[in-house]
PDB file of N, CA, C and O in Angstrom:
ATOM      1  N   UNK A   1       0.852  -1.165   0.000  1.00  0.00           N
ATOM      2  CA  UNK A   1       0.000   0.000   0.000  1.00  0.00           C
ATOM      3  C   UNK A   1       0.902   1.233   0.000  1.00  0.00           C
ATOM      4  O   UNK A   1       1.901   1.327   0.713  1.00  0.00           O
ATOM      5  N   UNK A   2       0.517   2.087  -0.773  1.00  0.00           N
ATOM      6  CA  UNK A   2       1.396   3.206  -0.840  1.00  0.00           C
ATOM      7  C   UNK A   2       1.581   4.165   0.560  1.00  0.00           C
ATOM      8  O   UNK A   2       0.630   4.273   1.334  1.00  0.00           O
ATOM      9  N   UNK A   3       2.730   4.775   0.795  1.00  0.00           N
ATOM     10  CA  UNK A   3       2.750   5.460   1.986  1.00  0.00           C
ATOM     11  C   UNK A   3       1.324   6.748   2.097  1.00  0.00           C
ATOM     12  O   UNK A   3       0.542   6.887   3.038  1.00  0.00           O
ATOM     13  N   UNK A   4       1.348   7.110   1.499  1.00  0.00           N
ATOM     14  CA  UNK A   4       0.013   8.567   0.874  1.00  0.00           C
ATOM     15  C   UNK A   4      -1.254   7.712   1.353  1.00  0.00           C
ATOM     16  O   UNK A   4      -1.993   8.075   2.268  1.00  0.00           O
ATOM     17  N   UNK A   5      -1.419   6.480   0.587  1.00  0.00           N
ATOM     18  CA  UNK A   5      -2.708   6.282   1.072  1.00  0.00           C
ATOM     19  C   UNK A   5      -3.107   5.655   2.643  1.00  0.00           C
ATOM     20  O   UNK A   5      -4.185   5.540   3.226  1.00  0.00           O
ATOM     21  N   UNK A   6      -1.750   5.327   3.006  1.00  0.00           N
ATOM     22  CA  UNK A   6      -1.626   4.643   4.451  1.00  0.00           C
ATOM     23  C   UNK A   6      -2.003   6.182   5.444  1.00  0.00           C
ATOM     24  O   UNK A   6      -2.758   6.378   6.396  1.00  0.00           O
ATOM     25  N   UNK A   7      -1.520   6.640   5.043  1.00  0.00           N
ATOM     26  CA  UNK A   7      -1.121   8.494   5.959  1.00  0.00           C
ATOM     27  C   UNK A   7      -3.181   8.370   5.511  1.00  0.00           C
ATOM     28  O   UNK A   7      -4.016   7.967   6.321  1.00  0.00           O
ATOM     29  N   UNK A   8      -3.438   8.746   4.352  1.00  0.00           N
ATOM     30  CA  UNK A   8      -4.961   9.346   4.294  1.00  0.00           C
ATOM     31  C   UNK A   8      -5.764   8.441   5.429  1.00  0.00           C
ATOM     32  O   UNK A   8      -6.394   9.118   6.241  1.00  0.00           O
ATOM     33  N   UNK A   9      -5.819   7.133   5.580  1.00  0.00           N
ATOM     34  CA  UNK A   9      -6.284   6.190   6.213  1.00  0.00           C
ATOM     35  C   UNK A   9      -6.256   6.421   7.962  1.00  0.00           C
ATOM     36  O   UNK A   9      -7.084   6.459   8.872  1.00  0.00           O
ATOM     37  N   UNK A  10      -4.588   6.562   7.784  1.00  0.00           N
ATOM     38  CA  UNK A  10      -4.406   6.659   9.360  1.00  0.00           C
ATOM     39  C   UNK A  10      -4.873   7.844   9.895  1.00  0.00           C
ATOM     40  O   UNK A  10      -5.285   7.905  11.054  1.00  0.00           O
ATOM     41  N   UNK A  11      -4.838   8.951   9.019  1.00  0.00           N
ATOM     42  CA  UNK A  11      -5.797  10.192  10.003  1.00  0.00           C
ATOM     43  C   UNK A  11      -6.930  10.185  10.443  1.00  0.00           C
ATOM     44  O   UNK A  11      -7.294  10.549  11.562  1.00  0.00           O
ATOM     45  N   UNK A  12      -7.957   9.505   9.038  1.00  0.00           N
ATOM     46  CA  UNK A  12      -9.164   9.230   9.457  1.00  0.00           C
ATOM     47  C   UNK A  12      -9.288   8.563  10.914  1.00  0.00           C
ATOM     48  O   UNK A  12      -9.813   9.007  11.935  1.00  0.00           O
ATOM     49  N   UNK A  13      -8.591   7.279  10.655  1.00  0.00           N
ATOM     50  CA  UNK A  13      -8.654   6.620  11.826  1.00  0.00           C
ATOM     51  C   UNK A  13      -8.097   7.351  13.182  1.00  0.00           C
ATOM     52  O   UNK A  13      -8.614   7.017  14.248  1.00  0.00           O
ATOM     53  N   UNK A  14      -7.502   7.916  13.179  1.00  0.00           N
ATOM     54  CA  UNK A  14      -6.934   8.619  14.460  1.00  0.00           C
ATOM     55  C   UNK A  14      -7.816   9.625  14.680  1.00  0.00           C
ATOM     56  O   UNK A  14      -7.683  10.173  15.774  1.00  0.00           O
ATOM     57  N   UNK A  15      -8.604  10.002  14.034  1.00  0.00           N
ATOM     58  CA  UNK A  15      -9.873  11.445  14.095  1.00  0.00           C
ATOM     59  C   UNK A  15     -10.680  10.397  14.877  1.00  0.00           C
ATOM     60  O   UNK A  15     -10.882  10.582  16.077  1.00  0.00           O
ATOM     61  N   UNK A  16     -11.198   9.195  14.189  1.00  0.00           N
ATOM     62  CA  UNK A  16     -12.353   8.442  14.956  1.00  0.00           C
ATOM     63  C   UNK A  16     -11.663   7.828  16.099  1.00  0.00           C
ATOM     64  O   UNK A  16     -12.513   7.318  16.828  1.00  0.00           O
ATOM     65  N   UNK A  17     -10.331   7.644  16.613  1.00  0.00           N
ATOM     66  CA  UNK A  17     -10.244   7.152  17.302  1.00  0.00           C
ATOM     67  C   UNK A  17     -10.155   7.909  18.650  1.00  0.00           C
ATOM     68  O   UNK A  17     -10.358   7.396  19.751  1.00  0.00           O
ATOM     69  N   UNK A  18      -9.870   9.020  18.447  1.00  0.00           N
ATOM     70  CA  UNK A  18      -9.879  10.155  18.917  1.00  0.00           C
ATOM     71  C   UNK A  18     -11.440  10.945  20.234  1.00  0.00           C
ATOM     72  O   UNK A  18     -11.607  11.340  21.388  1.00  0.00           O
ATOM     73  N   UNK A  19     -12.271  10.696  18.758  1.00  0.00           N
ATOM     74  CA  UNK A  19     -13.729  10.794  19.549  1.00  0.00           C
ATOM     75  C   UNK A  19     -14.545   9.896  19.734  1.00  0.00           C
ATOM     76  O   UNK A  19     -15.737  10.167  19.880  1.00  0.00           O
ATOM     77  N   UNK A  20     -14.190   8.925  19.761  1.00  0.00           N
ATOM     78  CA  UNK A  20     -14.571   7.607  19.995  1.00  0.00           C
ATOM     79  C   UNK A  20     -14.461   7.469  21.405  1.00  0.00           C
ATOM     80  O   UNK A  20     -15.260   7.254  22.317  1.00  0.00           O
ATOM     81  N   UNK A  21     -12.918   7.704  21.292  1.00  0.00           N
ATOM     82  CA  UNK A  21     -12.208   7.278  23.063  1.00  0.00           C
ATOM     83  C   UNK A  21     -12.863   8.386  24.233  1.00  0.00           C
ATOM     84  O   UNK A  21     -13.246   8.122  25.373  1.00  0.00           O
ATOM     85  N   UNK A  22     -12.846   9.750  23.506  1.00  0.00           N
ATOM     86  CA  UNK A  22     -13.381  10.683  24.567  1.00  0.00           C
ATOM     87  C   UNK A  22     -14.764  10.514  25.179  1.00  0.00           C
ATOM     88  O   UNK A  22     -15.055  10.562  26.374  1.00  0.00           O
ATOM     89  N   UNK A  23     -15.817  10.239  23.799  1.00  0.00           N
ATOM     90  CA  UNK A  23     -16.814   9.819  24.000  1.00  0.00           C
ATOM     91  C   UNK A  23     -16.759   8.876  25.315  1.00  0.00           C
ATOM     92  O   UNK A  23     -17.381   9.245  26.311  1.00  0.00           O
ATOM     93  N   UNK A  24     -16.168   7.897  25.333  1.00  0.00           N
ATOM     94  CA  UNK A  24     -16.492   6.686  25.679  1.00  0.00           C
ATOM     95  C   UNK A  24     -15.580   6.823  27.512  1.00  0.00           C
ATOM     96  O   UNK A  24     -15.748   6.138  28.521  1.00  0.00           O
ATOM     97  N   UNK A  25     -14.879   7.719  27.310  1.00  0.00           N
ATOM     98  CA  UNK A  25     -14.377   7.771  28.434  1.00  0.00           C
ATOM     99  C   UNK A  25     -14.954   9.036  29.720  1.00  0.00           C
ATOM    100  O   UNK A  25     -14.755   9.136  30.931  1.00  0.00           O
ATOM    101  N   UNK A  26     -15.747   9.873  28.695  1.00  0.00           N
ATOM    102  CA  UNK A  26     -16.755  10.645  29.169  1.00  0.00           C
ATOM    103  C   UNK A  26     -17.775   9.972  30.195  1.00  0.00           C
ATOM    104  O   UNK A  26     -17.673  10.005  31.422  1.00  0.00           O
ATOM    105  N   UNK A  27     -18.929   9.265  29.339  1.00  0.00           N
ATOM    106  CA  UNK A  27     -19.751   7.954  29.143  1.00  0.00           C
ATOM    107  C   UNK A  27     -19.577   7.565  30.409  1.00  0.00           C
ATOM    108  O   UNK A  27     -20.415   7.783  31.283  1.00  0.00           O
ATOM    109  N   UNK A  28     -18.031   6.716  30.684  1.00  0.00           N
ATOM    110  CA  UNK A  28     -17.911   5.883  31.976  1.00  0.00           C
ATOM    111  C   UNK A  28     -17.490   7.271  32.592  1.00  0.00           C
ATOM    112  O   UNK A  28     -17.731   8.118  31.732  1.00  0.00           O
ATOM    113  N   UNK A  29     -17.171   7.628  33.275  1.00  0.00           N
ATOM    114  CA  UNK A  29     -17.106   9.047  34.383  1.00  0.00           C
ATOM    115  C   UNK A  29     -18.196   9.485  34.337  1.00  0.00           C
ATOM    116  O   UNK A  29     -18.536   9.781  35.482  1.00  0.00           O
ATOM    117  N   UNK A  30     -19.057   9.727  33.535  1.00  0.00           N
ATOM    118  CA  UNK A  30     -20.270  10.350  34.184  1.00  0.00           C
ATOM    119  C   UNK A  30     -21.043   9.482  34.924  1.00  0.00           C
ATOM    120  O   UNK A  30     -21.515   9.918  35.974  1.00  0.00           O
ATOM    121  N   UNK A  31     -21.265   8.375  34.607  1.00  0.00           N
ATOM    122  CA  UNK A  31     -21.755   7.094  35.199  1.00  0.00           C
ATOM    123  C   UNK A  31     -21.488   6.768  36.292  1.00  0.00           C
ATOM    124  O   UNK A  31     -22.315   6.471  37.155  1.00  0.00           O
ATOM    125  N   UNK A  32     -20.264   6.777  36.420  1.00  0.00           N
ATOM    126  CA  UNK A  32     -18.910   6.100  37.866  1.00  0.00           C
ATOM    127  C   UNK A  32     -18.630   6.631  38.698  1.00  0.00           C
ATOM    128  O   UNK A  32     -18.630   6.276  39.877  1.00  0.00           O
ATOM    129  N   UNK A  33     -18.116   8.320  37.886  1.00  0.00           N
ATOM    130  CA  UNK A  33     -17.676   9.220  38.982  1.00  0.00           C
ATOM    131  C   UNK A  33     -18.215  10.260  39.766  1.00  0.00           C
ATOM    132  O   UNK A  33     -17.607  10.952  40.582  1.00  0.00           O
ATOM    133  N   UNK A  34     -19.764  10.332  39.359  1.00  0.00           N
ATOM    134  CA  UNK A  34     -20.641  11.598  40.136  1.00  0.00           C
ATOM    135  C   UNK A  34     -19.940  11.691  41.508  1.00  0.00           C
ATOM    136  O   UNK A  34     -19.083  12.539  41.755  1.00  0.00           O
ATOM    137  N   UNK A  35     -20.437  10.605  42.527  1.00  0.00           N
ATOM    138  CA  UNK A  35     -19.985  10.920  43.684  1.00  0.00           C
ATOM    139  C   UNK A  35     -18.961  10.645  44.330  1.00  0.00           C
ATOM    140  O   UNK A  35     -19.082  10.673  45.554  1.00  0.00           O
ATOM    141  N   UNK A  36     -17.336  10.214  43.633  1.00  0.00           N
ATOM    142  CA  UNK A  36     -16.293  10.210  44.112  1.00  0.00           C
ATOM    143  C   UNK A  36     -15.581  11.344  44.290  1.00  0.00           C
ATOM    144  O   UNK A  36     -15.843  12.411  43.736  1.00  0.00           O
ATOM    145  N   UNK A  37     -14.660  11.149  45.069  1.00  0.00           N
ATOM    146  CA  UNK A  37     -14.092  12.250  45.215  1.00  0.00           C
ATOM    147  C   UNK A  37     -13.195  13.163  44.029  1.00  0.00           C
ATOM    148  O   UNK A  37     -13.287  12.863  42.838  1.00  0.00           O
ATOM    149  N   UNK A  38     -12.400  14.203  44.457  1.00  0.00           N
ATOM    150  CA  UNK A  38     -11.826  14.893  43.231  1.00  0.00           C
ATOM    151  C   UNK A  38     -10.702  14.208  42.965  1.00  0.00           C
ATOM    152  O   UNK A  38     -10.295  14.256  41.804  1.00  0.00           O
ATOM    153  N   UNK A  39      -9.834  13.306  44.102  1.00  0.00           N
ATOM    154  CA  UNK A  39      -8.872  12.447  43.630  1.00  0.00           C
ATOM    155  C   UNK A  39      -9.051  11.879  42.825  1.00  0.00           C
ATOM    156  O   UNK A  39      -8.542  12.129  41.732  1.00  0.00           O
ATOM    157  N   UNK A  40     -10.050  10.630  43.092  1.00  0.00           N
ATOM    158  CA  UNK A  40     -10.160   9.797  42.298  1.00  0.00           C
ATOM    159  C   UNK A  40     -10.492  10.164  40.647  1.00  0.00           C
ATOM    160  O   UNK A  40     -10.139   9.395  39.753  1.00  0.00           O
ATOM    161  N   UNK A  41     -11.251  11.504  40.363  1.00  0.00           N
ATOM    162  CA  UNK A  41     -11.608  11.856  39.670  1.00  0.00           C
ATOM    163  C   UNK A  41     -10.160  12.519  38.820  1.00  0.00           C
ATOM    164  O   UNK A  41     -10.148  12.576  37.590  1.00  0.00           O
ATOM    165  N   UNK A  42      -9.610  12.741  39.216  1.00  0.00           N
ATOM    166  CA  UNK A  42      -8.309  13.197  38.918  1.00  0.00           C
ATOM    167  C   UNK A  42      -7.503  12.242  38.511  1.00  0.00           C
ATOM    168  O   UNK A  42      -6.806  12.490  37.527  1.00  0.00           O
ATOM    169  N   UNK A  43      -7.403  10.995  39.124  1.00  0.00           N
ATOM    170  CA  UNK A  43      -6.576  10.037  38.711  1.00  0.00           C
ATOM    171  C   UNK A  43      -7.338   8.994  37.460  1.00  0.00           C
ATOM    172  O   UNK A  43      -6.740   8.113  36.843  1.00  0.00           O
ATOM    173  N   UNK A  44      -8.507   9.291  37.324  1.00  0.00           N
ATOM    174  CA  UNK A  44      -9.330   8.681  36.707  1.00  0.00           C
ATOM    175  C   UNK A  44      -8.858   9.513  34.881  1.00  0.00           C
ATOM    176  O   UNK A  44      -8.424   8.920  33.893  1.00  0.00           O
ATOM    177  N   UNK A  45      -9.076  10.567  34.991  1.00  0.00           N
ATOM    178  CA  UNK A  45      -8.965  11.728  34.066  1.00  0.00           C
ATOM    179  C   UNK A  45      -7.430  11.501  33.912  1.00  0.00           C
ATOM    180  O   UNK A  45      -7.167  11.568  32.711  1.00  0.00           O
ATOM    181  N   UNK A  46      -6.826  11.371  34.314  1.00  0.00           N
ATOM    182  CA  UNK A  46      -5.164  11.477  34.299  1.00  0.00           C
ATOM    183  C   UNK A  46      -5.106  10.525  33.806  1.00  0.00           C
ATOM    184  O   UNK A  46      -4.608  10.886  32.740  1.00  0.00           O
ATOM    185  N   UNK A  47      -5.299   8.931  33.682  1.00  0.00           N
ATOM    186  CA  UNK A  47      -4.808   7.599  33.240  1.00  0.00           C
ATOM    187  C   UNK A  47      -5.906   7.610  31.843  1.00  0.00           C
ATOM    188  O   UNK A  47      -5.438   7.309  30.745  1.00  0.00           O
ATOM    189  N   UNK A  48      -7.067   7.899  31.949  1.00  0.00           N
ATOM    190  CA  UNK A  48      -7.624   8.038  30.261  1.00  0.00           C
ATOM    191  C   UNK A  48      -6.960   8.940  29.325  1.00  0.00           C
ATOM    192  O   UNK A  48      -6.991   8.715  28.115  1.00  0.00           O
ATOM    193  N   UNK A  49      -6.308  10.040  29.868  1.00  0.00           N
ATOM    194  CA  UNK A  49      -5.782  11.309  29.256  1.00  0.00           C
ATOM    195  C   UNK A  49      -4.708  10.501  28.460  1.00  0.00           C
ATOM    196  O   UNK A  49      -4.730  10.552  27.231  1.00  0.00           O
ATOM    197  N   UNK A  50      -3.724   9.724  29.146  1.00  0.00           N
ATOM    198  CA  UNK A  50      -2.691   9.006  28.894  1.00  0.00           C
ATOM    199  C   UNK A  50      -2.836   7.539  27.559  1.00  0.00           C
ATOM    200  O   UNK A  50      -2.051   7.295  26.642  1.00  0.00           O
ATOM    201  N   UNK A  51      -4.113   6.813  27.934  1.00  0.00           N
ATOM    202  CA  UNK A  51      -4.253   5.759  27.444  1.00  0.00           C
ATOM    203  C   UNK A  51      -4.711   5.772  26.302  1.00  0.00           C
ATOM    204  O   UNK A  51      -4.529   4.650  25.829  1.00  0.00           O
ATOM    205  N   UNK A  52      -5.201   6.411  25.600  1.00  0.00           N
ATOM    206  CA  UNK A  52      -5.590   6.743  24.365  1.00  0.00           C
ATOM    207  C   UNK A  52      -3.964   7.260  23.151  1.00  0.00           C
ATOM    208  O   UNK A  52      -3.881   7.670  21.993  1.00  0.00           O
ATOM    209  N   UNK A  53      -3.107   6.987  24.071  1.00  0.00           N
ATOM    210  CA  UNK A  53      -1.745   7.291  22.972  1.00  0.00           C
ATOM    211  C   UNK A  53      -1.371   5.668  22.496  1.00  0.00           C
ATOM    212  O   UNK A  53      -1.192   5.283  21.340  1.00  0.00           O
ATOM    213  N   UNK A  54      -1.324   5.034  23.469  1.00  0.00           N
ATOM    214  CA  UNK A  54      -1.183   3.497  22.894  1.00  0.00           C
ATOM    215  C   UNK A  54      -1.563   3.212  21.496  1.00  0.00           C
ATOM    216  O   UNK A  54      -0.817   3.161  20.517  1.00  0.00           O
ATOM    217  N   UNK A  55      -2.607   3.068  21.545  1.00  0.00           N
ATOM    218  CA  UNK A  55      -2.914   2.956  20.187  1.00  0.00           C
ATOM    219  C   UNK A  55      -2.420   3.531  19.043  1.00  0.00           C
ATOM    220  O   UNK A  55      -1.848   3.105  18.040  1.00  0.00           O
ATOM    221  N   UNK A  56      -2.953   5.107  19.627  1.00  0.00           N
ATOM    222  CA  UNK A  56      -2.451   5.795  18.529  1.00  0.00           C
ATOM    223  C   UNK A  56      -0.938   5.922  17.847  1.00  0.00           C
ATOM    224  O   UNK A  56      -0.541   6.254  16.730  1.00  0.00           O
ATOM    225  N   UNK A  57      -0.306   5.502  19.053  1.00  0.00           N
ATOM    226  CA  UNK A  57       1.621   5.774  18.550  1.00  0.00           C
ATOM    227  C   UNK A  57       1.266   4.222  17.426  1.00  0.00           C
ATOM    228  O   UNK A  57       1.480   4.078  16.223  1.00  0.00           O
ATOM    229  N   UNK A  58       0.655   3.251  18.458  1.00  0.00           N
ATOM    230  CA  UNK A  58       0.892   2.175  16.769  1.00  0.00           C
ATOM    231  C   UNK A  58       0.216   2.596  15.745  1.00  0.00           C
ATOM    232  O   UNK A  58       0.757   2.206  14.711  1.00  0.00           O
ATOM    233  N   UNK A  59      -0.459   3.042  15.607  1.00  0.00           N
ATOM    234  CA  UNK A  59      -1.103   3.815  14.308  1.00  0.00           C
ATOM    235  C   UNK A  59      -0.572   4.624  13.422  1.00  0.00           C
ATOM    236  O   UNK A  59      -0.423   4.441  12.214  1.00  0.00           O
ATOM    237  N   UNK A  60      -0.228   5.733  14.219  1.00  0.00           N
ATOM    238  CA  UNK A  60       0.898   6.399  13.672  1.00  0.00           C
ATOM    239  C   UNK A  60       2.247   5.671  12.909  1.00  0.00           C
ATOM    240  O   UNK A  60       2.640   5.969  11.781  1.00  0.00           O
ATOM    241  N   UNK A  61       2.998   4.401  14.014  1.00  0.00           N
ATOM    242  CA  UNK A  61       4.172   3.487  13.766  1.00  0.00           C
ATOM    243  C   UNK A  61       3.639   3.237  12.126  1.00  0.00           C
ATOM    244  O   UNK A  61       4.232   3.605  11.112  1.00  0.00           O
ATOM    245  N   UNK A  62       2.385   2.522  12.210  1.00  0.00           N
ATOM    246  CA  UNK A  62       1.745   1.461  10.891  1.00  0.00           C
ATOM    247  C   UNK A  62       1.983   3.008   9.670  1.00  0.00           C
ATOM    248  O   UNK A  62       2.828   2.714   8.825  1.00  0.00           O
ATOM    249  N   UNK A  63       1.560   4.099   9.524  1.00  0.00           N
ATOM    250  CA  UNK A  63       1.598   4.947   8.963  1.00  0.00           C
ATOM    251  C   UNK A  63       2.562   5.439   8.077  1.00  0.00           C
ATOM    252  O   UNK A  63       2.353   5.748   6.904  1.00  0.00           O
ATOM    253  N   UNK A  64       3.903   5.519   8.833  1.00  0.00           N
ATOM    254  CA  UNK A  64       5.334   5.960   7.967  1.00  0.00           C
ATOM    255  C   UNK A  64       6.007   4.959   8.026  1.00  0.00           C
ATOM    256  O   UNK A  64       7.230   4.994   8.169  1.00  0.00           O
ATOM    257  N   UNK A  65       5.135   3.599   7.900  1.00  0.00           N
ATOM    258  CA  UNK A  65       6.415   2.419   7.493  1.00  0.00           C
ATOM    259  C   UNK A  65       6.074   2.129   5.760  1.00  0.00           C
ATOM    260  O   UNK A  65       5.010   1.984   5.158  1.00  0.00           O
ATOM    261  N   UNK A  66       7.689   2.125   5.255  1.00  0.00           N
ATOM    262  CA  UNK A  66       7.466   2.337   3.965  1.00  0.00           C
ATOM    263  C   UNK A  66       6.895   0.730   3.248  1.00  0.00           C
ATOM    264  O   UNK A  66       7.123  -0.298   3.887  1.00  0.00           O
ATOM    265  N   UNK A  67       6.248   0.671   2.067  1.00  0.00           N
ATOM    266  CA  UNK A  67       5.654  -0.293   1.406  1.00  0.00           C
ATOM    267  C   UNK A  67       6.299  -1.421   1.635  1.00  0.00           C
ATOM    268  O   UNK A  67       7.411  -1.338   2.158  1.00  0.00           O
ATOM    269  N   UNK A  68       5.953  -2.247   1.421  1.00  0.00           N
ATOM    270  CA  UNK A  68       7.201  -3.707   1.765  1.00  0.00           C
ATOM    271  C   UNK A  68       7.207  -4.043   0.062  1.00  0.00           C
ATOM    272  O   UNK A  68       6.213  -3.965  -0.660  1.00  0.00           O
ATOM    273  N   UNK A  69       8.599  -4.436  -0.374  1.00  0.00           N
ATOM    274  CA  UNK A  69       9.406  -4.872  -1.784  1.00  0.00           C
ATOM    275  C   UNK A  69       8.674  -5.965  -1.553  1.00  0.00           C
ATOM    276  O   UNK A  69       8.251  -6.273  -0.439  1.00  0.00           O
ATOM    277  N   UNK A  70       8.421  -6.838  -2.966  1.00  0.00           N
ATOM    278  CA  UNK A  70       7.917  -7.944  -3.246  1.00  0.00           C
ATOM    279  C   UNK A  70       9.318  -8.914  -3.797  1.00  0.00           C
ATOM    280  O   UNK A  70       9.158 -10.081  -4.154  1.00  0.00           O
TER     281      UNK A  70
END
């Protein structure tokens, strides 16, 4: 697959993956965290803030790796 069309692909995907994750990490905190405290709420917000790069660095990785020779 050409690098250009890998890059067009991977943005899309990193846009949806993007508001997908917020969505979804919204979703559970509003649910979970009404009545905890601000710690927890803090550490909660702090480790989703973080976990949503996983992916994306492999996404990104899959992105600027050049075509494979046949």
């Amino acid at each position: 697959m050409p690098v250009r069309l890998k890059k067009l692909i991977g943005t899309f995907l990193l846009v949806v993956l993007i508001a997908v994750y917020a969505l979804l990490a919204t979703i559970i905190a509003v649910a979970h965290l009404g009545q905890s405290s601000v710690w927890v709420q803090l550490a909660y917000f702090f480790f989703t803030g973080f976990l949503w790069i996983l992916p994306a660095m492999y996404l990104l990785w899959w992105m600027v790796q050049p075509p494979k020779t046949r």
